[in-house]
C-alpha positions in Angstrom: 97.1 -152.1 -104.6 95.3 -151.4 -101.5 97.8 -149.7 -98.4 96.7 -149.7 -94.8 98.4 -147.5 -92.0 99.0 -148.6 -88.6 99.9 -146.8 -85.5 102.3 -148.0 -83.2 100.8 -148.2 -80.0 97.6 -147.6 -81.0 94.7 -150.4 -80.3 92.1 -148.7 -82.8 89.5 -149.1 -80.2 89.2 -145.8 -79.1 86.9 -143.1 -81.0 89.5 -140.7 -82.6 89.6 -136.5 -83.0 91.5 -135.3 -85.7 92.2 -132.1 -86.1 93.8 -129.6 -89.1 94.0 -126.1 -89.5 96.2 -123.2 -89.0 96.8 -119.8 -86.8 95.4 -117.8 -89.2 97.7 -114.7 -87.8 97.0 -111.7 -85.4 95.3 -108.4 -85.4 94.8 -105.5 -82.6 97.7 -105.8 -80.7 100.0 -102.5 -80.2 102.7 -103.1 -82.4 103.6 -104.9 -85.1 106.7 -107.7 -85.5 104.8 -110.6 -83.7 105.4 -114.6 -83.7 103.2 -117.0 -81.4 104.0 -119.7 -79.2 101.1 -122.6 -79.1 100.6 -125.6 -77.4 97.5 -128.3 -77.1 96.9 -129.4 -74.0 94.2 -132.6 -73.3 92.9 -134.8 -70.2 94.4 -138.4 -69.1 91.5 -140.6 -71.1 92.9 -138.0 -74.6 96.4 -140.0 -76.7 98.0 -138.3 -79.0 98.9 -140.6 -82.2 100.2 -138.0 -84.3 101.2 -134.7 -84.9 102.8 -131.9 -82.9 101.0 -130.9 -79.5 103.4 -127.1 -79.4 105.2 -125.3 -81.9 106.1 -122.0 -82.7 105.0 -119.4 -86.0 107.5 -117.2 -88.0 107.8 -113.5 -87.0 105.7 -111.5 -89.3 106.2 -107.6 -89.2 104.0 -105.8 -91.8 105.0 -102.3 -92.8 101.7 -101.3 -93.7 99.3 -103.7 -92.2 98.2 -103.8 -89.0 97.5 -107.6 -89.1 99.9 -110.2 -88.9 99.8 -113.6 -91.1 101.2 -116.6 -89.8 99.2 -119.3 -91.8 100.8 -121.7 -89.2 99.8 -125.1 -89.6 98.4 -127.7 -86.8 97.8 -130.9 -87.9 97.1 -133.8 -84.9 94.9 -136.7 -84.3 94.0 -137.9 -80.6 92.2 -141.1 -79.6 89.9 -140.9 -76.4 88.1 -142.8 -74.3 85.6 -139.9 -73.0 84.9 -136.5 -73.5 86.6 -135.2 -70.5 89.3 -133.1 -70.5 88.6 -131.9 -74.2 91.5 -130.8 -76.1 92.7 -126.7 -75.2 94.6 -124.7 -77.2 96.8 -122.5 -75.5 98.7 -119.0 -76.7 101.3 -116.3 -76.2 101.9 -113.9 -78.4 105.1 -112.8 -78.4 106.8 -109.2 -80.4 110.0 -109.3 -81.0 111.5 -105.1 -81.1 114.2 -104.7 -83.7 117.4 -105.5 -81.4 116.3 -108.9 -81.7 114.4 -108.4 -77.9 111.3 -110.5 -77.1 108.2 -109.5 -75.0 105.2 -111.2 -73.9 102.1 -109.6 -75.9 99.2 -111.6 -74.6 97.9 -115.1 -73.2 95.0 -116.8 -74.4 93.4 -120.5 -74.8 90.3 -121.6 -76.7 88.7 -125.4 -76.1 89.1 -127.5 -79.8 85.4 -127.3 -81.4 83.6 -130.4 -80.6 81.2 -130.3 -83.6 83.0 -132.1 -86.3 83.5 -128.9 -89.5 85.4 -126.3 -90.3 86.0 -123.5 -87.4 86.8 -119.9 -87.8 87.6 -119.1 -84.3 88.6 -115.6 -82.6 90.7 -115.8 -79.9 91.2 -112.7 -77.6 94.5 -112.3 -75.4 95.4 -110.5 -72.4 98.5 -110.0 -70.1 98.8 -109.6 -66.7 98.9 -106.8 -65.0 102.3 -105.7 -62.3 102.8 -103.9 -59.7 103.3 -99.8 -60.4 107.2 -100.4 -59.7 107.1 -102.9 -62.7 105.0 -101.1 -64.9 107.0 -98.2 -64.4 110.5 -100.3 -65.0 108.4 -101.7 -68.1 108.3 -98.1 -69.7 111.7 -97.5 -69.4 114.0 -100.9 -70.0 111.0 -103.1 -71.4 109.3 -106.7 -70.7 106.2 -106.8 -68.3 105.5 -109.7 -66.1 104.6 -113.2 -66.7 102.8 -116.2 -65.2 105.3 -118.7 -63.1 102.9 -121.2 -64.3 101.6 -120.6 -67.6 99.0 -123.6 -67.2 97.7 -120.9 -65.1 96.2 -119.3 -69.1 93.7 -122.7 -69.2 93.2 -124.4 -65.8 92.2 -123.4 -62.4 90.0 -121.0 -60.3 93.0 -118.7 -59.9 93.0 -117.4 -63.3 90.3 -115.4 -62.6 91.8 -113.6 -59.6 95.3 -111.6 -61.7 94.4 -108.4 -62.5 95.1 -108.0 -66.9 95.3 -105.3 -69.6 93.2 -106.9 -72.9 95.8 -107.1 -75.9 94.8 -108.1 -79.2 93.1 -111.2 -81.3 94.6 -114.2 -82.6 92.9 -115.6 -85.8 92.4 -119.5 -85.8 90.8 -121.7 -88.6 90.1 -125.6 -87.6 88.7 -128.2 -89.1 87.3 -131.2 -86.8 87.3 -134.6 -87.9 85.6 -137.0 -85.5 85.7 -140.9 -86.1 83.9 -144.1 -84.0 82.3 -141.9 -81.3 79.2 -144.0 -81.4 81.0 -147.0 -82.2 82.4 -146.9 -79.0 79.7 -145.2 -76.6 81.6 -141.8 -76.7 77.9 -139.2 -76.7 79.0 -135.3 -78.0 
C-alpha cells in the first residue's frame, strides 16, 4: 500500500529546507532556574509548510548543575525560491527567581546551517546594557532593560551600536535536510 502526503498550498516546485533538532539547554549564565523563548525568522522568497516557527522550553533549575537541559524540539520544513533571507534563529533566555518573577538573561540569534548534516552549534547571548539609574534600580527591585524591538537581536546596523554585558551559551543541535536545490536552480 503505497501513501503520498500533500501540502496544502504547497506547489512542490520549490527546493525545500527541512530542519530537526532541539535546544540542547544552557550553560554560563549567572543563575540557575532558566526557560528560553525561540523563534525562526526567514526572508519573503522562504514558506513555511510545516512546523512551529516560535515556541517556548520548560524551566529547568538544576540543584547541582550549572547547565540547564531543555532537549526542546524544533521540527520545520520551508520551501524557497532563493537563498536570500536564510532562515535565523533567534533567542532569549529568560530565569525565572522563585516568587514565580521572570527576567531577561540574554539575547542571541544564529543563521540555520546551510550545509545539509547534523549541527552542534554554540550560541552565545548578551543583554543590553542601561543607564546607571537602571542598573542601580536593577540591584535593588530586579529586571534590567529590554529591546522595544526585539528584531533588533537579528537585523539591522543598529545592533551594533547598544552597549551589552555577555551572559551565557545556549546549546543547539540541528540537523539540515535540503531537497531539489539543483532541481530548481537554487546554487548553496
Amino acid at each position: 500500500m503505497k501513501m503520498s502526503v500533500k501540502f496544502v498550498g504547497f506547489t512542490g516546485k520549490m527546493a525545500e529546507v527541512h530542519v530537526i533538532g532541539q535546544l540542547v539547554g544552557a550553560s554560563e549564565f549567572p543563575s540557575h532556574s532558566l526557560f528560553c523563548k525561540w523563534g525562526l525568522h526567514a526572508g519573503g522568497a522562504w514558506k513555511l509548510i510545516a512546523g512551529l516557527k516560535g515556541g517556548q522550553t520548560h524551566v529547568d533549575n538544576p540543584e547541582n548543575e550549572e547547565h540547564a537541559y531543555w532537549s526542546h524540539p524544533i521540527d520545520v520544513h520551508y520551501a524557497t525560491k532563493g537563498l536570500q533571507g536564510w532562515p535565523r534563529l533567534h533567542l532569549q533566555v529568560w530565569h525565572q527567581d522563585m516568587h514565580g518573577r521572570n527576567e531577561l538573561y540574554g539575547y542571541g540569534f544564529v543563521h540555520v546551517p546551510s550545509s545539509p548534516g547534523c549541527h552542534d552549534i554554540e550560541c552565545v547571548t548578551w543583554k543590553p546594557n542601561g543607564t546607571f539609574q537602571e542598573e542601580m534600580m536593577q540591584q535593588f527591585v530586579g529586571g534590567c532593560p529590554q529591546l522595544k524591538n526585539p528584531d533588533l537581536v537579528y537585523a539591522g546596523a543598529d545592533r551594533y551600536k547598544l552597549h551589552t554585558t555577555a551572559m551565557g551559551k545556549v546549546q543547539i543541535r540541528l540537523n539540515v535536510i535540503l531537497r531539489n536545490f539543483d532541481k530548481y536552480g537554487v546554487e548553496c
